[in-house]
Backbone bond lengths (Angstrom), bond angles and torsions (degrees), N, CA, C in turn:
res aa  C-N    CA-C-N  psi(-1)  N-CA   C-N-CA  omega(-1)  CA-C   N-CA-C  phi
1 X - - - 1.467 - - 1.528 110.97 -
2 X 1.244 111.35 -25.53 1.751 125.34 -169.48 2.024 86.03 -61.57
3 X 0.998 86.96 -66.41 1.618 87.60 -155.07 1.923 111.47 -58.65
4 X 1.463 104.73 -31.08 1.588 97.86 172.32 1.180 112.82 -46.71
5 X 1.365 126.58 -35.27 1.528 135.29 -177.69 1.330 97.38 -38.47
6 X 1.395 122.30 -60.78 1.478 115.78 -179.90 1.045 139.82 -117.80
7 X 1.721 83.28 60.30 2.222 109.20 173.41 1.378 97.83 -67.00
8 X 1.239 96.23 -71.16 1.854 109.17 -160.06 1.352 109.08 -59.12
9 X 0.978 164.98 11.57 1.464 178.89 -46.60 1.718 99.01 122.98
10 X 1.987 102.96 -78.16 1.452 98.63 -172.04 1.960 126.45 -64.10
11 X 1.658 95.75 -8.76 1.270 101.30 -178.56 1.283 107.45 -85.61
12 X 1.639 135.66 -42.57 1.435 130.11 155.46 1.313 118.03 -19.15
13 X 1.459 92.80 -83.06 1.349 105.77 178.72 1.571 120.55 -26.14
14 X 1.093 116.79 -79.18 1.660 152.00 168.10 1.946 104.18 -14.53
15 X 1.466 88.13 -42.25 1.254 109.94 175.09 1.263 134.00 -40.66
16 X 1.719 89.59 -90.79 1.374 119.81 156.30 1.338 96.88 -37.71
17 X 0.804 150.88 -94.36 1.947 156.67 -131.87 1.577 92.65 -49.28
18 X 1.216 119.02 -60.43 1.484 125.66 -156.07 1.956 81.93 -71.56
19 X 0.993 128.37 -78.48 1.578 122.05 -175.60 2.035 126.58 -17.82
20 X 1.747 75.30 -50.65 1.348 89.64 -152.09 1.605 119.50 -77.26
21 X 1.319 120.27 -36.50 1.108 134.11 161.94 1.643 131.15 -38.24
22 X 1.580 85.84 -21.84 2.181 104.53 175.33 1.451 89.57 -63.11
23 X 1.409 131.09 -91.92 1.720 129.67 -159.83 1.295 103.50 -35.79
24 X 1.653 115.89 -64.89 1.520 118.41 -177.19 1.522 119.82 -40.37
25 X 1.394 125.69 -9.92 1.127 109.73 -154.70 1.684 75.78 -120.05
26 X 1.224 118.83 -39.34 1.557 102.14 177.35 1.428 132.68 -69.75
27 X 1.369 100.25 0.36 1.322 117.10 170.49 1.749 120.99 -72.86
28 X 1.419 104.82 -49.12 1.369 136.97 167.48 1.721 97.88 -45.45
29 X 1.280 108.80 -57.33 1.590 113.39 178.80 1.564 128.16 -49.75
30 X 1.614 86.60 -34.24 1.293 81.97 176.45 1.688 112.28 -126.79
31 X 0.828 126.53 55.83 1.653 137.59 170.12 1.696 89.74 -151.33
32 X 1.566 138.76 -13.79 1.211 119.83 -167.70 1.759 109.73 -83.16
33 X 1.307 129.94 -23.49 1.184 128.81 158.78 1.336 121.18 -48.34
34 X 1.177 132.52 -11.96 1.581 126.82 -142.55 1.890 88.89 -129.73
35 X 1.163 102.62 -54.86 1.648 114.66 -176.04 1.370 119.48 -135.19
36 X 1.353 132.29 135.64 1.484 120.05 165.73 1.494 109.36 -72.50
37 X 1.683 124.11 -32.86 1.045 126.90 -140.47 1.895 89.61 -91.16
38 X 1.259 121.90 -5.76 1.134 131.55 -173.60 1.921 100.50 -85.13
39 X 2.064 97.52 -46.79 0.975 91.80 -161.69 1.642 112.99 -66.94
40 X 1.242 97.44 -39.88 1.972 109.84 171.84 1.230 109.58 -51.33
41 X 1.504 127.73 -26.60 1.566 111.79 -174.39 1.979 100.61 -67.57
42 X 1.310 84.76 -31.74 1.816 87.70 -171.78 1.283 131.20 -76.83
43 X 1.693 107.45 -34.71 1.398 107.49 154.27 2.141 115.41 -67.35
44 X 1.317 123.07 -34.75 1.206 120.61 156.22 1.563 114.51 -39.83
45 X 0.927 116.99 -46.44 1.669 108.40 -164.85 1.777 106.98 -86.95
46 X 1.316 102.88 -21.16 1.730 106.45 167.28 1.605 98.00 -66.60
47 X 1.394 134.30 -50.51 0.767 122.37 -159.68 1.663 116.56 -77.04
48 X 1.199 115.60 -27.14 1.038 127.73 -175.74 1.945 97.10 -78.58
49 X 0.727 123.97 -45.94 1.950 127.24 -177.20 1.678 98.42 -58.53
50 X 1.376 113.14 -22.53 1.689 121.14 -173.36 1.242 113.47 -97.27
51 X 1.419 122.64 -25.89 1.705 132.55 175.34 1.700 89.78 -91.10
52 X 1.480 144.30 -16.17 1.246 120.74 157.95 1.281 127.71 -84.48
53 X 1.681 111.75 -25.63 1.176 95.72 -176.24 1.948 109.01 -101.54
54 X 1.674 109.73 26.93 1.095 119.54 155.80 1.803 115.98 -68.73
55 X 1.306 99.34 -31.05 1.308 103.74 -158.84 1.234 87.05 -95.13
56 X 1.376 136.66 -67.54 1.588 133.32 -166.85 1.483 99.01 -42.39
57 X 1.171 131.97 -55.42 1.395 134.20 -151.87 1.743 118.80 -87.75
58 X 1.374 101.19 -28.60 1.847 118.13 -158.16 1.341 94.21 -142.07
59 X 1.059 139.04 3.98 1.724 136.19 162.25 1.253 114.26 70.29
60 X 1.526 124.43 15.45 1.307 128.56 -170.07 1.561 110.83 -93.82
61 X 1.554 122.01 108.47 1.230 146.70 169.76 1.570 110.93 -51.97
62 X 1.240 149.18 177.08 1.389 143.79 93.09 1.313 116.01 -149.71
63 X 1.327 90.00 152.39 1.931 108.85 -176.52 1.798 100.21 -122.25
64 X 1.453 103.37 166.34 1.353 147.87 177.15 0.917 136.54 -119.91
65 X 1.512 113.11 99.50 1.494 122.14 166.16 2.062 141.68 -130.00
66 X 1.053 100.62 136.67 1.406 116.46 -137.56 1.033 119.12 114.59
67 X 1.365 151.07 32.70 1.802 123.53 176.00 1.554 92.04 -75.42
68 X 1.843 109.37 -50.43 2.123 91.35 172.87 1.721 125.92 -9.41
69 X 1.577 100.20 -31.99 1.485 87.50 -172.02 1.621 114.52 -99.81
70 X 1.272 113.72 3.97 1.308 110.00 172.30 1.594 124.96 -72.72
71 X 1.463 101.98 107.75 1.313 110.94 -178.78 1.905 124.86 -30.30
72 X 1.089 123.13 144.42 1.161 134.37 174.46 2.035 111.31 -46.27
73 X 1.344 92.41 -36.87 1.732 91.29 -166.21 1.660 95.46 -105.42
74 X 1.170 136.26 175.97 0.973 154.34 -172.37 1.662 89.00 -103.32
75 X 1.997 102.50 131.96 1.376 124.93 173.53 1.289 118.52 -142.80
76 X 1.393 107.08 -151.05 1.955 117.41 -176.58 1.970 90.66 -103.88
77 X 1.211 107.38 129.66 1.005 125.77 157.69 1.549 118.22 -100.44
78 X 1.309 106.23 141.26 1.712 109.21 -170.19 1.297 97.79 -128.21
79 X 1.590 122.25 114.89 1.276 146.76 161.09 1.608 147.80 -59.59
80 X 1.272 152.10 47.99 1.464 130.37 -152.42 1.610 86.08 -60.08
81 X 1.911 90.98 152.62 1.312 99.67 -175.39 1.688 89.23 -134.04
82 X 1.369 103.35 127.72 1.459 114.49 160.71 1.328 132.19 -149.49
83 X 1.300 98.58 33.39 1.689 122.81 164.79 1.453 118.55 163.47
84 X 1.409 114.50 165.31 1.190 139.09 -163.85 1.817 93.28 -34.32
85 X 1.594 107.70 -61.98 1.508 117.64 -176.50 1.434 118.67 10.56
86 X 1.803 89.73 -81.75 1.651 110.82 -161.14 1.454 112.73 -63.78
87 X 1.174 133.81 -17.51 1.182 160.46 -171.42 1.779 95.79 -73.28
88 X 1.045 111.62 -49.35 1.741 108.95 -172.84 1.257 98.44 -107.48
89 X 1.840 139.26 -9.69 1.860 121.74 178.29 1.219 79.32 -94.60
90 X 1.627 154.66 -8.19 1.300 120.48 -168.17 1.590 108.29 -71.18
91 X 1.516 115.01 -27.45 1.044 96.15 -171.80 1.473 120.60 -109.97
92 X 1.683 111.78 6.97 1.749 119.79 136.68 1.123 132.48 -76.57
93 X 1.235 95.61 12.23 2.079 98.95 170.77 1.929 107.35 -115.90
94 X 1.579 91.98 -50.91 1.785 99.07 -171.77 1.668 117.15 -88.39
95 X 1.499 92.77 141.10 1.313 88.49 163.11 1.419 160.58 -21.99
96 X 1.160 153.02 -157.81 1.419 117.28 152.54 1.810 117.10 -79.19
97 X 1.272 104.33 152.59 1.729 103.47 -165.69 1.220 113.98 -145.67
98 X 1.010 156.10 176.24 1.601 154.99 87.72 1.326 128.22 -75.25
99 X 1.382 136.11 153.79 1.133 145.87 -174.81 1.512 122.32 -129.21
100 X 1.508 96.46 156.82 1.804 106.26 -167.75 1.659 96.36 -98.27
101 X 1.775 100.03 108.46 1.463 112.07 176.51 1.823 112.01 -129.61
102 X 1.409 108.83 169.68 1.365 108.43 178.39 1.264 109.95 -52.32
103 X 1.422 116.65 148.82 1.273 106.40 162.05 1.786 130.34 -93.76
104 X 1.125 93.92 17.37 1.778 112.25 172.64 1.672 101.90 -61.84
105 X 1.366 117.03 -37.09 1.401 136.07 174.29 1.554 117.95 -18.40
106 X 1.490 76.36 -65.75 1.715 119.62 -170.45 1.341 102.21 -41.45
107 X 1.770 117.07 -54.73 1.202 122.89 -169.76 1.874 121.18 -78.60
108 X 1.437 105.99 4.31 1.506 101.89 170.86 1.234 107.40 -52.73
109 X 1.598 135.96 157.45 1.191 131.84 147.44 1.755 125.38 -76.66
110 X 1.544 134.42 125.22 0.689 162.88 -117.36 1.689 122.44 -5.50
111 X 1.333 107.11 18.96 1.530 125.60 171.71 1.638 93.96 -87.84
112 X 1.079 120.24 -56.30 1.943 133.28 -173.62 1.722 86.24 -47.80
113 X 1.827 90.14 -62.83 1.924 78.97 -157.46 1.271 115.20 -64.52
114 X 1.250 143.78 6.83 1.578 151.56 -144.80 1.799 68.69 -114.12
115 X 1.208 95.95 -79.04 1.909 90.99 -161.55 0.957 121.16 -64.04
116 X 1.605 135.35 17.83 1.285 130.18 162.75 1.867 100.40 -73.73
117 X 1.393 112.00 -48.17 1.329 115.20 -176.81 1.671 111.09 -46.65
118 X 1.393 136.29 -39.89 0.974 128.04 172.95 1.379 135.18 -90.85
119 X 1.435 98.48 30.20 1.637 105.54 167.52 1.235 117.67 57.86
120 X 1.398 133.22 65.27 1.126 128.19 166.18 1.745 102.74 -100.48
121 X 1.749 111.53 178.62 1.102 135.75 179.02 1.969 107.45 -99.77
122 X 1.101 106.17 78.75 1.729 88.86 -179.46 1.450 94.80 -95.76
123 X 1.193 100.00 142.03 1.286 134.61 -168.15 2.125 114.34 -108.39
124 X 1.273 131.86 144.37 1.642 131.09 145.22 0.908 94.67 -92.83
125 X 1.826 108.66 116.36 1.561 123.53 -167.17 1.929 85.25 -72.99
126 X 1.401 117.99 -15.32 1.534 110.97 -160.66 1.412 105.21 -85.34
127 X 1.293 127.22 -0.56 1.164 132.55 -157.98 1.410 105.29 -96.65
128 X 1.057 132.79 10.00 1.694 142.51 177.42 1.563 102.17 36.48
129 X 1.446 101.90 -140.27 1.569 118.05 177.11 1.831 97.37 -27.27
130 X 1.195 145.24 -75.26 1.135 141.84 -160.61 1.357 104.83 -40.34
131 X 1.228 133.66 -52.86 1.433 136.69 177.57 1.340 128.97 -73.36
132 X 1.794 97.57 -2.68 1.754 105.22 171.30 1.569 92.94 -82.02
133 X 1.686 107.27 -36.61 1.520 93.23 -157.15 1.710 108.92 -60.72
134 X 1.703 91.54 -51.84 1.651 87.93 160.10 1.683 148.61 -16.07
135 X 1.283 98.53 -54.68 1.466 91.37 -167.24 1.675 81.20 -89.60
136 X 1.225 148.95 -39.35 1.480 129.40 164.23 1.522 130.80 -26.60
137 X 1.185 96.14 -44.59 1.696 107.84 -168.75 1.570 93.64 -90.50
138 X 1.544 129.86 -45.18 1.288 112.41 -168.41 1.482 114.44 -93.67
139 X 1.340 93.80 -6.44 1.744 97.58 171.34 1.426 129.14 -92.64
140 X 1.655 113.92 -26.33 1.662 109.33 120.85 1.278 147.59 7.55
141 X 1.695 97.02 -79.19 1.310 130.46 -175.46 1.711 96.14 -52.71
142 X 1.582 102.25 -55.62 1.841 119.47 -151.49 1.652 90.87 -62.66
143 X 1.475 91.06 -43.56 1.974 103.44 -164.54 1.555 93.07 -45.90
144 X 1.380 107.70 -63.21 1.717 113.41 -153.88 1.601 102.93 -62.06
145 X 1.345 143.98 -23.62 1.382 155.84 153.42 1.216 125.33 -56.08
146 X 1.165 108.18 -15.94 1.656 120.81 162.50 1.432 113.34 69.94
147 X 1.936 105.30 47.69 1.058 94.83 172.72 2.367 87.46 -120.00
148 X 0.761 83.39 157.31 1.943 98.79 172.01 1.617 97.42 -65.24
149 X 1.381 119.34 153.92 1.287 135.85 175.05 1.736 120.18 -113.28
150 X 1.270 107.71 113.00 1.668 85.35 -174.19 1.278 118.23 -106.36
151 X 0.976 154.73 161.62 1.424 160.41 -170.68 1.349 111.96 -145.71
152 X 1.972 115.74 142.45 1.234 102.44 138.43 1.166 120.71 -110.02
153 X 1.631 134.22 114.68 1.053 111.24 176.58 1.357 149.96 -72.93
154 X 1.416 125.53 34.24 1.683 158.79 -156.87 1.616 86.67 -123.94
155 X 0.895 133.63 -40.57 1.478 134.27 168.15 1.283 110.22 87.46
156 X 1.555 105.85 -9.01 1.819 105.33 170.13 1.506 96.50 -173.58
157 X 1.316 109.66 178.39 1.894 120.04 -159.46 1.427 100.38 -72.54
158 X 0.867 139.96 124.63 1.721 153.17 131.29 1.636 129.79 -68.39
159 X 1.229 91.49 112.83 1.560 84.03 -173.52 1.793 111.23 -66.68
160 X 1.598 96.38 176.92 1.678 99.34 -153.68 1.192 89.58 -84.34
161 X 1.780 106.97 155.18 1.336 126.75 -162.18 1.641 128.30 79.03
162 X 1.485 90.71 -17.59 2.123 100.53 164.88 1.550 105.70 -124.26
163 X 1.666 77.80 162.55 1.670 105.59 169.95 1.210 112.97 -148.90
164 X 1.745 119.21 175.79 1.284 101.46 -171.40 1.741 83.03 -140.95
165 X 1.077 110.62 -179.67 2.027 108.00 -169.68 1.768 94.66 -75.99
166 X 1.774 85.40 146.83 1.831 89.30 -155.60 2.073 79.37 -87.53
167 X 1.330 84.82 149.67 1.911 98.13 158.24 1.138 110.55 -70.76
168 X 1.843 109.79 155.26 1.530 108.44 167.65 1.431 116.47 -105.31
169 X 1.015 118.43 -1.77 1.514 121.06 174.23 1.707 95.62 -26.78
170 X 1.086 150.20 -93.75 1.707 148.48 155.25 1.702 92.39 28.64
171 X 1.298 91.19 -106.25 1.560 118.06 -170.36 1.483 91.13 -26.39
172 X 0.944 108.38 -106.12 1.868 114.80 176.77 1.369 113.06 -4.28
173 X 1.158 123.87 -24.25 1.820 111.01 -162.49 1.905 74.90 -119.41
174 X 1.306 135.36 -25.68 1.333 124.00 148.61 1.384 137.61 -35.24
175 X 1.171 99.27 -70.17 1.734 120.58 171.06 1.693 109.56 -61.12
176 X 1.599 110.37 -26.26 1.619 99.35 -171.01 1.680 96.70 -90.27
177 X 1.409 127.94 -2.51 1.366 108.91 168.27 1.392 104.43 -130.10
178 X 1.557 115.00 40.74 1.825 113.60 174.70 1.082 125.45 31.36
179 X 1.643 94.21 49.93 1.605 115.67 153.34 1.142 152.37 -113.41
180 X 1.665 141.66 145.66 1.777 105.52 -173.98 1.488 100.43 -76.99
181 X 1.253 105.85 164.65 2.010 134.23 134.02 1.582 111.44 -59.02
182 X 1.269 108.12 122.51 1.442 131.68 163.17 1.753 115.03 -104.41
183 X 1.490 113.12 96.54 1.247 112.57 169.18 1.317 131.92 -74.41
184 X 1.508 135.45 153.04 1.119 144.06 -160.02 1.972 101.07 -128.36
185 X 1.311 102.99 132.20 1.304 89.70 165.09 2.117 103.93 -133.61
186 X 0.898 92.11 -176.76 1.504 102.63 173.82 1.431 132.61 161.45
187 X 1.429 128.85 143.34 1.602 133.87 -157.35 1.918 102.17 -87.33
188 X 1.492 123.41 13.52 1.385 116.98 -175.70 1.478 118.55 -42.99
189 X 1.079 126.46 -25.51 1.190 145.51 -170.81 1.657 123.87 -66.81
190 X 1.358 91.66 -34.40 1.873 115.37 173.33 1.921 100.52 -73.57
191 X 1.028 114.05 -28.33 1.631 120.92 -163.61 1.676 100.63 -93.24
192 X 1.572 99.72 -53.64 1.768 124.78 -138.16 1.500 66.62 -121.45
193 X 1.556 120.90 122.72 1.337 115.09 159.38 1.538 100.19 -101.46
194 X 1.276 141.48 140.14 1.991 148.78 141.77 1.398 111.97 2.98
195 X 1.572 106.58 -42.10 1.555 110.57 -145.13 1.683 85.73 -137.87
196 X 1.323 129.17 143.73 1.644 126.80 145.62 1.825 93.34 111.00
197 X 1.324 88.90 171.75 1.715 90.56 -164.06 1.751 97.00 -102.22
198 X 1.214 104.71 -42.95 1.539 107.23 -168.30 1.982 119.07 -51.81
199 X 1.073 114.28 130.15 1.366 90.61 -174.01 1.724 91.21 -114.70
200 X 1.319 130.52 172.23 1.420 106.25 179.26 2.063 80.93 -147.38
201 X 1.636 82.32 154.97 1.609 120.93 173.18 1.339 109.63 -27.64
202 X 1.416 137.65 139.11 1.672 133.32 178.56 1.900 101.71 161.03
203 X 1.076 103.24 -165.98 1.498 123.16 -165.00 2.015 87.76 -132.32
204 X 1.257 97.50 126.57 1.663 100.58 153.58 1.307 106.69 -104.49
205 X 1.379 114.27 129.56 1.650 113.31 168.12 1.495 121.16 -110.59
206 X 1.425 114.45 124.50 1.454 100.63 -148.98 1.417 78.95 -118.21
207 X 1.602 117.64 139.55 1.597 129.21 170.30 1.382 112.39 -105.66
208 X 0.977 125.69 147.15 1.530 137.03 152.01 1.492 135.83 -120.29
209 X 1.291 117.25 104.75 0.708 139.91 -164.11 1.576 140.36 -61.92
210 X 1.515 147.02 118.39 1.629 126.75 -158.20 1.457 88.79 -47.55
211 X 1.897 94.26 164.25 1.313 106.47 161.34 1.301 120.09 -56.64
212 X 1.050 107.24 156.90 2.036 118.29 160.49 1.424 114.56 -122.53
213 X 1.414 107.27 112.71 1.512 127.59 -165.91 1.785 98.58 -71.59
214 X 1.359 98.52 148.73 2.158 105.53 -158.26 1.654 76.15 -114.97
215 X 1.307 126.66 -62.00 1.404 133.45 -149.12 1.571 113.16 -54.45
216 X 1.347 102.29 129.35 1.496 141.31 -143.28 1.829 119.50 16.46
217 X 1.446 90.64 38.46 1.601 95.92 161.15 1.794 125.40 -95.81
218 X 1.055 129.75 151.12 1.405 119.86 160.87 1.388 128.59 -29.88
219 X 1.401 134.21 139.71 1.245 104.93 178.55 1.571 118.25 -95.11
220 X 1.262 101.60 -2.15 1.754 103.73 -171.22 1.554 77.95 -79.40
221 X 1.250 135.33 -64.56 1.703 131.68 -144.20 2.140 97.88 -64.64
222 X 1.149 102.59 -15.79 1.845 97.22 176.77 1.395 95.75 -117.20
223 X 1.172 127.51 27.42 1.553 127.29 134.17 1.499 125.85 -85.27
224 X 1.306 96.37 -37.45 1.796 110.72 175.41 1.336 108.42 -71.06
225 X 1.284 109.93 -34.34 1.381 119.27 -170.24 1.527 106.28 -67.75
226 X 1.534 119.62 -43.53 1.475 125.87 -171.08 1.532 91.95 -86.46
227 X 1.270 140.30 -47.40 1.743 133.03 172.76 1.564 104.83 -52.31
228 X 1.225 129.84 -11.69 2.119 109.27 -147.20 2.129 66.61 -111.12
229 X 1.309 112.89 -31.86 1.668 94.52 -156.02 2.146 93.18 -87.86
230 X 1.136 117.66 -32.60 1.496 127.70 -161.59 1.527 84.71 -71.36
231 X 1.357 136.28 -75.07 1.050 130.16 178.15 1.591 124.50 -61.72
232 X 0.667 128.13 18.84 1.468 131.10 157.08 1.524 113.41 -105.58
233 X 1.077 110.23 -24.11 1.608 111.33 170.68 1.597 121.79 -79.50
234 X 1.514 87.15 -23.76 1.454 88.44 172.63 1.342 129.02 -89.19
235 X 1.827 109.30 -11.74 1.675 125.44 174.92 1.789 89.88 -76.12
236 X 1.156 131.55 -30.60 1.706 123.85 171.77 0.660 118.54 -82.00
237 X 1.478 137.65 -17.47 1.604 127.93 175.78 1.428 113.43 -89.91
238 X 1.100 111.86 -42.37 1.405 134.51 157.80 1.787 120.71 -46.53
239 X 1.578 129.51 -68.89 1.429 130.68 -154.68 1.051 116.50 100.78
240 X 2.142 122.95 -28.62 1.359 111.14 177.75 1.180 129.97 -68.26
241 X 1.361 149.15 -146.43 1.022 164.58 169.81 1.441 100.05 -98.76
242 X 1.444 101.39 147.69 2.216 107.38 -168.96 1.984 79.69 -86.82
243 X 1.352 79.54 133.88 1.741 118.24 168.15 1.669 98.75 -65.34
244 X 1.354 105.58 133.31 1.226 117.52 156.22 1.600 109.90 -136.35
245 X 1.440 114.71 153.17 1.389 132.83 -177.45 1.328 98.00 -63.85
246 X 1.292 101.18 165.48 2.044 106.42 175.44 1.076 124.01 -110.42
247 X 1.185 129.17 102.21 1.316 157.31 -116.15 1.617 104.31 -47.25
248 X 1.811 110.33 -31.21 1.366 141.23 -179.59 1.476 109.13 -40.35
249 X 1.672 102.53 -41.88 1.569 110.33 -152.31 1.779 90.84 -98.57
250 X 1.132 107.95 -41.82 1.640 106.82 177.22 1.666 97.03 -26.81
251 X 1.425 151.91 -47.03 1.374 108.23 -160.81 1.164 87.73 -131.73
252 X 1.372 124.24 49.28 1.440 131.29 157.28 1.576 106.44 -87.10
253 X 1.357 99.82 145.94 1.905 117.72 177.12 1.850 103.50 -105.58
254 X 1.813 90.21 98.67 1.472 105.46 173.21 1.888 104.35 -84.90
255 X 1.346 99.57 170.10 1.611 99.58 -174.21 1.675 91.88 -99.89
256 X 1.323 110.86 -142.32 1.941 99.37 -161.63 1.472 86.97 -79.12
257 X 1.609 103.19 -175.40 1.149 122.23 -178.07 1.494 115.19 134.31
């Protein structure tokens, strides 16, 4: 009964989202030839009309802490992802950016073509090594354009209290332009569940984290390094117990992410 309380709220909401994104995206269509920085203001401002009417509608708060640590130059940002959330504050918190996503994306009809204009990295998550080289070479490209790179490296949503071994595609497109990783953590997951329609009332607290320097370190050991600190922030924001991978996947070969 607790949770019917907040049908009618998440079904509004839910609503709007699926509606609203048609204009927004034709907007993108047509200012995205001319400017990216035009086109990001527009997907920004969808996102931002959707983190308000999260809150008007579904009671969902969130704050930010750390921007102090966001480096001076534009880099790879590293994400835990465990719901829809982070996906729409990344780009009411960060600079201008693109991000490393499926490329199934690509193929929405005029949602795909909207996001071709904003420069993302779509990736065949099946394509292993080929798709590390990828987000290296095209995240490069993004770096030298001066937009930030975002990643999750979980490579898809995990519900709260798990993780699975993060990819280095990040690190790697770090180290190939002698830069740190900036981790992100946050509890969206307690509010914004992965899976289910209902979203319920709360505060997301999203941290950011100092850089973590890649240059001439290993890259698996500044993967652990960005998983041992991201997930521990999230066993404090949270109350659960810090997530660890299963032991299975530790020497499994994920593709980027």
């Amino acid at each position: 009964m607790d949770r019917l309380r907040y049908l009618p709220g998440s079904l509004l909401f839910t609503a709007w989202v699926l509606v609203s994104w048609i204009p927004f995206a034709l907007m993108v269509l047509l200012v995205g030839g001319f400017s990216h920085r035009a086109a990001f203001g527009v997907a920004r401002a969808w996102c931002q009309t959707v983190m308000a009417l999260a809150r008007g509608l579904c009671g969902i708060r969130y704050e930010v802490q750390g921007l102090e640590h966001l480096p001076a130059r534009n880099t790879v940002v590293l994400l835990k992802h465990s719901s829809a959330f982070e996906t729409l504050a990344e780009l009411c918190v960060f600079p201008p950016q693109c991000w490393v996503l499926k490329r199934e994306l690509m193929w929405i009809p005029v949602f795909g073509w909207a996001l071709k204009w904003l420069r993302p990295i779509a990736i065949d998550r099946r394509a292993g090594r080929g798709a590390v080289e990828q987000v290296v070479r095209q995240g490069s490209e993004r770096l030298g354009e001066g937009l930030w790179v975002m990643i999750f490296p979980e490579g898809t949503r995990t519900a709260v209290g798990e993780t699975r071994r993060y990819g280095l595609s990040g690190i790697l497109l770090a180290q190939h332009n002698g830069l740190p990783v900036v981790p992100v953590a946050h509890n969206a997951g307690v509010v914004w569940p992965r899976r289910g329609l209902i979203k319920r009332p709360g505060t997301v607290r999203m941290v950011i984290g100092p850089p973590i320097e890649t240059a001439g370190r290993d890259a698996r050991e500044v993967s652990a390094e960005v998983q041992d600190w991201i997930e521990a922030q999230v066993a404090r924001l949270t109350g659960l117990p810090k997530a660890e991978p299963p032991a299975q996947r530790r020497s499994s070969r994920r593709p980027a992410g």
